[in-house]
Gaussian input, Z-matrix of N, CA and C with variables (Angstrom, degrees):
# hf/3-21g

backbone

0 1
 N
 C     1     B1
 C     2     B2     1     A1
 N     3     B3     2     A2     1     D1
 C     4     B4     3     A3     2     D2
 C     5     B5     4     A4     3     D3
 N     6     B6     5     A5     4     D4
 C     7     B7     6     A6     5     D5
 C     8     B8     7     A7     6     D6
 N     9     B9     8     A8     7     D7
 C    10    B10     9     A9     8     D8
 C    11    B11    10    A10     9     D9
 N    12    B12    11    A11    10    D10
 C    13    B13    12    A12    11    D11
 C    14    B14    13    A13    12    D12
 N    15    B15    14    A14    13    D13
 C    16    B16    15    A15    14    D14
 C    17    B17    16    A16    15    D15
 N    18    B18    17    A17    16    D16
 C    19    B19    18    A18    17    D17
 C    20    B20    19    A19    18    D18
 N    21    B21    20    A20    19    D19
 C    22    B22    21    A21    20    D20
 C    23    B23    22    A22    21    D21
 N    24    B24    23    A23    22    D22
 C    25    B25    24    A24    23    D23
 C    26    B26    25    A25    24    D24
 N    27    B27    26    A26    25    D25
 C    28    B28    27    A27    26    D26
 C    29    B29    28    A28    27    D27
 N    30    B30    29    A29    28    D28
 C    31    B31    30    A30    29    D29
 C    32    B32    31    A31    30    D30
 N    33    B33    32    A32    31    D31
 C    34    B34    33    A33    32    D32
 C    35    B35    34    A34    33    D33
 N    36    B36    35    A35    34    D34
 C    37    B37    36    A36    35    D35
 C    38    B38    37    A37    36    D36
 N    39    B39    38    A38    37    D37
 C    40    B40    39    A39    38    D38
 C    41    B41    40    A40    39    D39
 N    42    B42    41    A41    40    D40
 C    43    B43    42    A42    41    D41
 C    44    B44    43    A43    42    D42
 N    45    B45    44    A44    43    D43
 C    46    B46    45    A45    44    D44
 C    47    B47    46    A46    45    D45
 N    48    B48    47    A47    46    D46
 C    49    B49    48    A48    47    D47
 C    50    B50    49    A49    48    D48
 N    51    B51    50    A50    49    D49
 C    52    B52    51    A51    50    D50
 C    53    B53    52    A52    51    D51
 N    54    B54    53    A53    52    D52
 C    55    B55    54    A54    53    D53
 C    56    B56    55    A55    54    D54
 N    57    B57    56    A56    55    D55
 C    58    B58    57    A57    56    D56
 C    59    B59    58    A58    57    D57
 N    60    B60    59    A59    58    D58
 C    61    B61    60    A60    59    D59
 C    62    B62    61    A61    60    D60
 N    63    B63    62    A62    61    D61
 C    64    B64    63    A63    62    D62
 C    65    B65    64    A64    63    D63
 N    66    B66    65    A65    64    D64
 C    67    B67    66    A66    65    D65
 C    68    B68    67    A67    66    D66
 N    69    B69    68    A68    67    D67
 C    70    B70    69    A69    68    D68
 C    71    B71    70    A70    69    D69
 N    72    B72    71    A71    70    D70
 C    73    B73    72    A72    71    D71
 C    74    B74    73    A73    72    D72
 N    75    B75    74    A74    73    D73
 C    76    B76    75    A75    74    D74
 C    77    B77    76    A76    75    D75
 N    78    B78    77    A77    76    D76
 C    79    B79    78    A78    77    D77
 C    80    B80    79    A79    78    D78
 N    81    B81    80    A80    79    D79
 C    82    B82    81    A81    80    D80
 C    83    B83    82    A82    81    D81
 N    84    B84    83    A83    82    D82
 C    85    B85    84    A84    83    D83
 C    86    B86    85    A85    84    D84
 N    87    B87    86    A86    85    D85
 C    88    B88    87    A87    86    D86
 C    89    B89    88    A88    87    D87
 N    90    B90    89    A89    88    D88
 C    91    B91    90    A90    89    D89
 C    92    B92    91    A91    90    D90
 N    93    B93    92    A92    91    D91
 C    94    B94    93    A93    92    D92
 C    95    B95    94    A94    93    D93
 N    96    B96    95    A95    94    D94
 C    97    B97    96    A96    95    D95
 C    98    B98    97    A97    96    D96
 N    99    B99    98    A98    97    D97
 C   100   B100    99    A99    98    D98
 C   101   B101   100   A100    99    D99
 N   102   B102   101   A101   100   D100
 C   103   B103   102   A102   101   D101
 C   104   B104   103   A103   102   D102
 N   105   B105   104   A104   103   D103
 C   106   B106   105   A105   104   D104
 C   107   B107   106   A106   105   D105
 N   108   B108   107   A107   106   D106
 C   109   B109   108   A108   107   D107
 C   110   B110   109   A109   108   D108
 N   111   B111   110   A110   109   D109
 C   112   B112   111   A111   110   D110
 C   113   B113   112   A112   111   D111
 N   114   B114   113   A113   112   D112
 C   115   B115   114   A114   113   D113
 C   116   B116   115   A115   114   D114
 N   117   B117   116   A116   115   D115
 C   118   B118   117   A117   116   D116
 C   119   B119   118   A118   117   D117
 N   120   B120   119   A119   118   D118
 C   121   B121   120   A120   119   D119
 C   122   B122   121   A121   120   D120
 N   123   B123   122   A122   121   D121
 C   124   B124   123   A123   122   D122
 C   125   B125   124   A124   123   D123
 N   126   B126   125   A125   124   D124
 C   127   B127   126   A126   125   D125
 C   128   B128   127   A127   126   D126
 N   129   B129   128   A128   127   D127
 C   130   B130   129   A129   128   D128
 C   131   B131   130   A130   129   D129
 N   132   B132   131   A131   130   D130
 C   133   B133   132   A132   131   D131
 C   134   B134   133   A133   132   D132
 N   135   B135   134   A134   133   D133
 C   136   B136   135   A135   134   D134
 C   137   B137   136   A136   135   D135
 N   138   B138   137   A137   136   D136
 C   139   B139   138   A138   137   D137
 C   140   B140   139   A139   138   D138
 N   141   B141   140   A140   139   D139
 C   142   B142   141   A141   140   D140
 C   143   B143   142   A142   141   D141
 N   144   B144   143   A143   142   D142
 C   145   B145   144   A144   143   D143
 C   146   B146   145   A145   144   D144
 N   147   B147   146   A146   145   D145
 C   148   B148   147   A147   146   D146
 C   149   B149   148   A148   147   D147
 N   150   B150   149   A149   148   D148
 C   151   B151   150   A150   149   D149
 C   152   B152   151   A151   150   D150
 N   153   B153   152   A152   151   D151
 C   154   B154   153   A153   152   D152
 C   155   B155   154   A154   153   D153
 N   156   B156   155   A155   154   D154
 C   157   B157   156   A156   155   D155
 C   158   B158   157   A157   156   D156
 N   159   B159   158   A158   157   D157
 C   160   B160   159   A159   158   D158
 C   161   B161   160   A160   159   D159
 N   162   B162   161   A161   160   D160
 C   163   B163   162   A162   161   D161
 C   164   B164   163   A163   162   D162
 N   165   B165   164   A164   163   D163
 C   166   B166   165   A165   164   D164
 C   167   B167   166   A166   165   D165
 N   168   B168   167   A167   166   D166
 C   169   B169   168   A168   167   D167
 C   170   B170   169   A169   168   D168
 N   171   B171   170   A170   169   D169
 C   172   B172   171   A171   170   D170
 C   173   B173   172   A172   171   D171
 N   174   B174   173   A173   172   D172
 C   175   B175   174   A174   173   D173
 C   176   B176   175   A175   174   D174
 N   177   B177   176   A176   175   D175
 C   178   B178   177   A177   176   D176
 C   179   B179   178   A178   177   D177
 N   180   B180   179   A179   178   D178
 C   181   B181   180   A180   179   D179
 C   182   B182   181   A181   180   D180
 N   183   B183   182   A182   181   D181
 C   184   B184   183   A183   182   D182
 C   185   B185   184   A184   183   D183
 N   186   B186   185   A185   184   D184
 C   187   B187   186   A186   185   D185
 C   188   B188   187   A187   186   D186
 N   189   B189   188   A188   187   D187
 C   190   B190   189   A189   188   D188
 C   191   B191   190   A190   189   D189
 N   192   B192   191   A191   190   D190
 C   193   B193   192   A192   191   D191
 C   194   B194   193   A193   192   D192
 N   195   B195   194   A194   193   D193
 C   196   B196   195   A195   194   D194
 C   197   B197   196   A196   195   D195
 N   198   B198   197   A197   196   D196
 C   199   B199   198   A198   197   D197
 C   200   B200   199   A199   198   D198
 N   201   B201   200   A200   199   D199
 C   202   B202   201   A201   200   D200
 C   203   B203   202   A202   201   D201
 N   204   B204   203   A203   202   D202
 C   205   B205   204   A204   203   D203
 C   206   B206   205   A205   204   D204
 N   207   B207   206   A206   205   D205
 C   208   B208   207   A207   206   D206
 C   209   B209   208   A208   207   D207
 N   210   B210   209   A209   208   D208
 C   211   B211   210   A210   209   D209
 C   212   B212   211   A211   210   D210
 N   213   B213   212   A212   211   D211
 C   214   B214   213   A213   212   D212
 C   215   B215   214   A214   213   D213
 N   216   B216   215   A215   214   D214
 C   217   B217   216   A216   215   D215
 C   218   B218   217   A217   216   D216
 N   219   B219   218   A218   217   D217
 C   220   B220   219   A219   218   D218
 C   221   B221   220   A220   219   D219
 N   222   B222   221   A221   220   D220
 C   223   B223   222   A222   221   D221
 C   224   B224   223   A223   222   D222
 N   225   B225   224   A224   223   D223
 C   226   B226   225   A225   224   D224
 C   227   B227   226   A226   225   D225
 N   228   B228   227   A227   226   D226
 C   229   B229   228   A228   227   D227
 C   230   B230   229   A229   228   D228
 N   231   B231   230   A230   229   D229
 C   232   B232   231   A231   230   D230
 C   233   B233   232   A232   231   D231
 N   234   B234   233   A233   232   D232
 C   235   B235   234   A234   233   D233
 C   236   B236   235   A235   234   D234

   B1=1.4504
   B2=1.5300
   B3=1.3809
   B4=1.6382
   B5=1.6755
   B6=0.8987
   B7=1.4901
   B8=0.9264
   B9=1.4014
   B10=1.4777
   B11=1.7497
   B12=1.2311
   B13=1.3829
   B14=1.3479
   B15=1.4407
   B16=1.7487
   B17=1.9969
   B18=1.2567
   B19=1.6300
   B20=1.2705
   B21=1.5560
   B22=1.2155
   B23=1.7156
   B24=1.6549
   B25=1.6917
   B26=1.5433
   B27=1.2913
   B28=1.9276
   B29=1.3963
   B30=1.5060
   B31=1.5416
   B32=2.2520
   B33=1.2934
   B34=1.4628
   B35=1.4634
   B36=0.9884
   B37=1.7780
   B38=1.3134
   B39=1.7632
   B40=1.0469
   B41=1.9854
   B42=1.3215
   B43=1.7928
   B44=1.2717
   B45=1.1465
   B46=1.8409
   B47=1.2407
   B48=1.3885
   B49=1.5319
   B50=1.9144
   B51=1.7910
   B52=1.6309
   B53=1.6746
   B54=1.8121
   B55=1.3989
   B56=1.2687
   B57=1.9846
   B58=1.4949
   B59=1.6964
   B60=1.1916
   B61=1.7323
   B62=1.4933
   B63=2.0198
   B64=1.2252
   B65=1.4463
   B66=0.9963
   B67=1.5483
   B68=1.2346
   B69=1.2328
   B70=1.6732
   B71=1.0965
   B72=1.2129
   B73=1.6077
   B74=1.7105
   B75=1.1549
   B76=1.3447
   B77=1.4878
   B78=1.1385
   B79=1.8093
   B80=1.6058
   B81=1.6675
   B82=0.9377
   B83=1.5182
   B84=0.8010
   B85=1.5768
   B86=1.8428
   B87=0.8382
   B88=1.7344
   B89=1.3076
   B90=1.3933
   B91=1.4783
   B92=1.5650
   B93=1.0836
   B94=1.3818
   B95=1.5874
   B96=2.0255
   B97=1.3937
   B98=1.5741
   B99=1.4501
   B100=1.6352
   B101=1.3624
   B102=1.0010
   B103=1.2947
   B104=1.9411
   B105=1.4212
   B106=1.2778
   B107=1.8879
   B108=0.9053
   B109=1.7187
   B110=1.0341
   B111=1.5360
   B112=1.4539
   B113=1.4634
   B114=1.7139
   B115=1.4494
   B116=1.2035
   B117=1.4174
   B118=1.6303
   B119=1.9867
   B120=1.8760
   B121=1.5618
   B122=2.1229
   B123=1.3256
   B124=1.3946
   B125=1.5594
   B126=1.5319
   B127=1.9044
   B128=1.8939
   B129=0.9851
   B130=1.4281
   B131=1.1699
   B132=1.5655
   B133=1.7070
   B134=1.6948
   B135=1.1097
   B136=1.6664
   B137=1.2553
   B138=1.2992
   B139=1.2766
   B140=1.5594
   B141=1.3041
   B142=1.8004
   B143=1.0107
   B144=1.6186
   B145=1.4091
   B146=2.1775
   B147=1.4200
   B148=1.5456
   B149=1.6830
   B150=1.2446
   B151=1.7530
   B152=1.1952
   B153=1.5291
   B154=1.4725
   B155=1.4282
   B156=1.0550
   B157=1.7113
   B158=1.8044
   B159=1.3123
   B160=1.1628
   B161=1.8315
   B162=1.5831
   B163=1.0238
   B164=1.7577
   B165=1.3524
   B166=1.3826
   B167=1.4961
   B168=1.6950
   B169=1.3224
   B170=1.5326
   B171=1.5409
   B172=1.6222
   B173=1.6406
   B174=1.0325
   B175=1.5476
   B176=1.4981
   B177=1.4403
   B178=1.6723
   B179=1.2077
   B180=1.2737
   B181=0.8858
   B182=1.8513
   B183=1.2066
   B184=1.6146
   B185=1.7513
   B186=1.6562
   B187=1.0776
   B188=1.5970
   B189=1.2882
   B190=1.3968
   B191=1.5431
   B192=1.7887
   B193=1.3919
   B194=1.7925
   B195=1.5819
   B196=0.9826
   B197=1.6925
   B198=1.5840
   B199=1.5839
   B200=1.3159
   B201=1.3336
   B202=1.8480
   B203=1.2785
   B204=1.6402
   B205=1.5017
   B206=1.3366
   B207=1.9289
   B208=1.8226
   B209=1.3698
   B210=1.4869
   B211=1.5143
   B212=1.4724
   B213=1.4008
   B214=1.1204
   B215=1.2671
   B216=1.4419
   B217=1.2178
   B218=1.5723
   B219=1.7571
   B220=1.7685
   B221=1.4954
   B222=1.6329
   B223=1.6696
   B224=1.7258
   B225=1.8290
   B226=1.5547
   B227=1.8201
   B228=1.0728
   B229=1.5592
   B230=1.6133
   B231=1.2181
   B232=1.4429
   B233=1.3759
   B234=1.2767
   B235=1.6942
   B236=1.4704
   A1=108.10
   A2=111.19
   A3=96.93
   A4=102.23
   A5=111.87
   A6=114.87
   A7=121.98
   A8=148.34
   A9=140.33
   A10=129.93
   A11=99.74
   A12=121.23
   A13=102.73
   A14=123.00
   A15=128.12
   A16=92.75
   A17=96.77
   A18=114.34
   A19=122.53
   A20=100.76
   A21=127.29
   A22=95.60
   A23=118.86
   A24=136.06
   A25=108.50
   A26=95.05
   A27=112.01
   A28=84.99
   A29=161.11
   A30=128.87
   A31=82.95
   A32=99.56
   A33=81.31
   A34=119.08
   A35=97.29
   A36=107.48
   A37=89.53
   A38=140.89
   A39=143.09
   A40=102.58
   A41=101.56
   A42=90.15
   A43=103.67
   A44=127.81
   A45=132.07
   A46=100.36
   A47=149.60
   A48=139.91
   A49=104.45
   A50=103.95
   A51=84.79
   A52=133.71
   A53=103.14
   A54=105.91
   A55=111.58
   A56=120.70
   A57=78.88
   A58=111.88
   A59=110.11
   A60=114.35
   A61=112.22
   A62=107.69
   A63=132.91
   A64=123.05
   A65=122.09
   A66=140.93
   A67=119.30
   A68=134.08
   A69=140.24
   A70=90.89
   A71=146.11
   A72=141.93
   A73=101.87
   A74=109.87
   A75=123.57
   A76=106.15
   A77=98.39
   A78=93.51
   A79=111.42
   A80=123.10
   A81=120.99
   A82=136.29
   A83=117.53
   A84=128.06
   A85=110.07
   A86=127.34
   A87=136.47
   A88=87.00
   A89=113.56
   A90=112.01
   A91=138.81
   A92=112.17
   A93=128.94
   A94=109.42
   A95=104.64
   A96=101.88
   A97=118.51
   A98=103.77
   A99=106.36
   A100=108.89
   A101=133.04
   A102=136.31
   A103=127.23
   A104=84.56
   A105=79.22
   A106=81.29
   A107=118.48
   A108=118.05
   A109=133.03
   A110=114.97
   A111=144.84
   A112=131.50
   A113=117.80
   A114=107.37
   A115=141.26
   A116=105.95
   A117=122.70
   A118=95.49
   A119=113.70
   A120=101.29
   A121=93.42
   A122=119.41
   A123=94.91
   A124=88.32
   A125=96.51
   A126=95.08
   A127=96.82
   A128=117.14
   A129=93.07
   A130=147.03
   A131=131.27
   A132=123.51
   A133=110.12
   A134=113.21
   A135=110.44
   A136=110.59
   A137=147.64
   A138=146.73
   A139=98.22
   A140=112.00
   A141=106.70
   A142=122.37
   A143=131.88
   A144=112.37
   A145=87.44
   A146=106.70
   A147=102.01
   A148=108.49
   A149=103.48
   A150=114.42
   A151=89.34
   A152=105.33
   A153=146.64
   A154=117.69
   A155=107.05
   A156=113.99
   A157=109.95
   A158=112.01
   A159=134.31
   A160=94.19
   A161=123.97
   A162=144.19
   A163=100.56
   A164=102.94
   A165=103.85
   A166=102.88
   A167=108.12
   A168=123.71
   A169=125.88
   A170=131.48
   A171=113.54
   A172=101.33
   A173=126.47
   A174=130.33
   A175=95.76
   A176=97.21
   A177=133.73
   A178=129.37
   A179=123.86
   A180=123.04
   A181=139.79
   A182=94.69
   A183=102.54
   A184=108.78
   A185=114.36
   A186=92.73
   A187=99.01
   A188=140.78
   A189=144.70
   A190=96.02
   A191=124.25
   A192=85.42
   A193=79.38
   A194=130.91
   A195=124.60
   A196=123.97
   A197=96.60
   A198=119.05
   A199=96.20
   A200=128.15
   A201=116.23
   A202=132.34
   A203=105.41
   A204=115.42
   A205=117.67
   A206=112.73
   A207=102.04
   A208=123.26
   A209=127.14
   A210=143.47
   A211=85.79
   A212=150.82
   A213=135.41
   A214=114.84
   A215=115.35
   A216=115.98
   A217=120.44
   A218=98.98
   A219=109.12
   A220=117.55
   A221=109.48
   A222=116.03
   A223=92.44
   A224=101.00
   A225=107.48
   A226=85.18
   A227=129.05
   A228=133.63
   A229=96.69
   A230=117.81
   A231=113.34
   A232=81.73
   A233=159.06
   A234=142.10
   A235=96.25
   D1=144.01
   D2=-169.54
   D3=-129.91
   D4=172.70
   D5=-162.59
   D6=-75.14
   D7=126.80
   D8=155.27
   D9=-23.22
   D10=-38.63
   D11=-178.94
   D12=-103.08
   D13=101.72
   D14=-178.84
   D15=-84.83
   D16=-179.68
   D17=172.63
   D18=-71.82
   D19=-20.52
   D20=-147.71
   D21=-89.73
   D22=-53.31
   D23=147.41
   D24=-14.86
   D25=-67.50
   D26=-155.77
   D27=-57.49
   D28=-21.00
   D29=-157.24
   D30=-104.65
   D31=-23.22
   D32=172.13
   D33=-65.75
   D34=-50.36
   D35=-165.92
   D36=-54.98
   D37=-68.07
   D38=-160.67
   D39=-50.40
   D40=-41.01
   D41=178.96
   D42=-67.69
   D43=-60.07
   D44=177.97
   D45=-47.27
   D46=-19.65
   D47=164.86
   D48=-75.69
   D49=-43.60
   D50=173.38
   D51=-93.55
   D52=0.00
   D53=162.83
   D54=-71.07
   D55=-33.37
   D56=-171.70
   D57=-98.20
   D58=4.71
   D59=173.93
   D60=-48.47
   D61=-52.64
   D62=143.80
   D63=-10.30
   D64=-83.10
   D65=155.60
   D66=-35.60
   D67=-50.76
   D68=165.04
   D69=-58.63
   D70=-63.57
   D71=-146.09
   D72=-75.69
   D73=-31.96
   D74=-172.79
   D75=-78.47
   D76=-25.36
   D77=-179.03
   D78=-99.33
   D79=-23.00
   D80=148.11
   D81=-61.01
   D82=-55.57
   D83=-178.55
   D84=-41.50
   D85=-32.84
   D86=161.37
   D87=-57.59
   D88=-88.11
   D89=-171.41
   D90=-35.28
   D91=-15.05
   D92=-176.16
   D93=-96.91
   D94=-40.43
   D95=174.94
   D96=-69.64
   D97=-22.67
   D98=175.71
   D99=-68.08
   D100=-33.18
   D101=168.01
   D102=-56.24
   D103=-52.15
   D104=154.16
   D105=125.71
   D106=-21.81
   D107=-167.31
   D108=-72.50
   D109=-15.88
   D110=136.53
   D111=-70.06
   D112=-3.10
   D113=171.61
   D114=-50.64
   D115=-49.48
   D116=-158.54
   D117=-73.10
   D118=-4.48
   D119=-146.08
   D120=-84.08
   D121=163.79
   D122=170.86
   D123=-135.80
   D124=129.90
   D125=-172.57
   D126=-111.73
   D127=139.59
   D128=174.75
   D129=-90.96
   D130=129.95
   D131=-133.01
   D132=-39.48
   D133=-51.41
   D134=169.07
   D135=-16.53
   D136=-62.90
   D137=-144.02
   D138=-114.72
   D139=-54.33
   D140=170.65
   D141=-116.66
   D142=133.01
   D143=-178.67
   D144=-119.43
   D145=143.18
   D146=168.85
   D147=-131.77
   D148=131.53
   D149=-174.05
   D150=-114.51
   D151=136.50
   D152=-164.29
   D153=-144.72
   D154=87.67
   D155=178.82
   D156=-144.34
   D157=107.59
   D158=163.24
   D159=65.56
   D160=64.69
   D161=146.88
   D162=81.23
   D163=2.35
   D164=175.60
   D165=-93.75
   D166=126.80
   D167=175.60
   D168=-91.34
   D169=114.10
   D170=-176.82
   D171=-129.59
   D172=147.20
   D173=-172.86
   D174=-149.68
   D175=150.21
   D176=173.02
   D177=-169.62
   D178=-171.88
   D179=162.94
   D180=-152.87
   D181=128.99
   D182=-154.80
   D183=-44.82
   D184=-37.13
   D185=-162.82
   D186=-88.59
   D187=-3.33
   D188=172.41
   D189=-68.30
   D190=-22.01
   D191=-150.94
   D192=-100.06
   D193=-15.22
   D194=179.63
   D195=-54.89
   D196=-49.31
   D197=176.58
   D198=-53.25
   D199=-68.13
   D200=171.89
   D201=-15.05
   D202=-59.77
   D203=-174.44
   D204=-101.56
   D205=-3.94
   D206=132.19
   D207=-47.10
   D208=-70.95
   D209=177.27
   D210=-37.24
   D211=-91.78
   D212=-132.08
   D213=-69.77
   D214=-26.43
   D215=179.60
   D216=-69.76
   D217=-52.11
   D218=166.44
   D219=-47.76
   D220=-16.72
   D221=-163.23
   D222=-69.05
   D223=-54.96
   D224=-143.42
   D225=-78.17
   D226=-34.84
   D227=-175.65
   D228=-42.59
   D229=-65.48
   D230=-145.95
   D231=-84.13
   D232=5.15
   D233=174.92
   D234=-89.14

């Protein structure tokens, strides 16, 4: 009898464990710079970008959003 859960599952689940860690971090990290506890840090825009205009906080990141729209592109290619 073989498992419900193949090996093959576990590397999904494991990405869906670091998109949404990703995502928490992403929604914190604004929050932390409004605070002030993140000022002094300097990450370089590649990896974080944070927009700041009139106390509104937005963060991402360029190379997450590039790696994305590789995958989507390789997605629709190979169909």
């Amino acid at each position: 009898m073989s498992s419900p859960v193949s090996s093959n599952n576990w590397i999904f689940y494991g990405l869906g464990i670091v998109f949404v860690l990703l995502g928490i971090s992403f929604f914190l990290i604004p929050l932390l710079f409004n605070t002030g506890a993140l000022s002094n840090v300097k990450v370089p825009p590649i990896l974080l970008y944070v927009y700041n205009k009139g106390g509104f906080y937005f963060a991402t990141s360029p190379i997450l959003l590039i790696i994305s729209a590789i995958t989507v592109i390789v997605f629709i290619v190979r169909r």
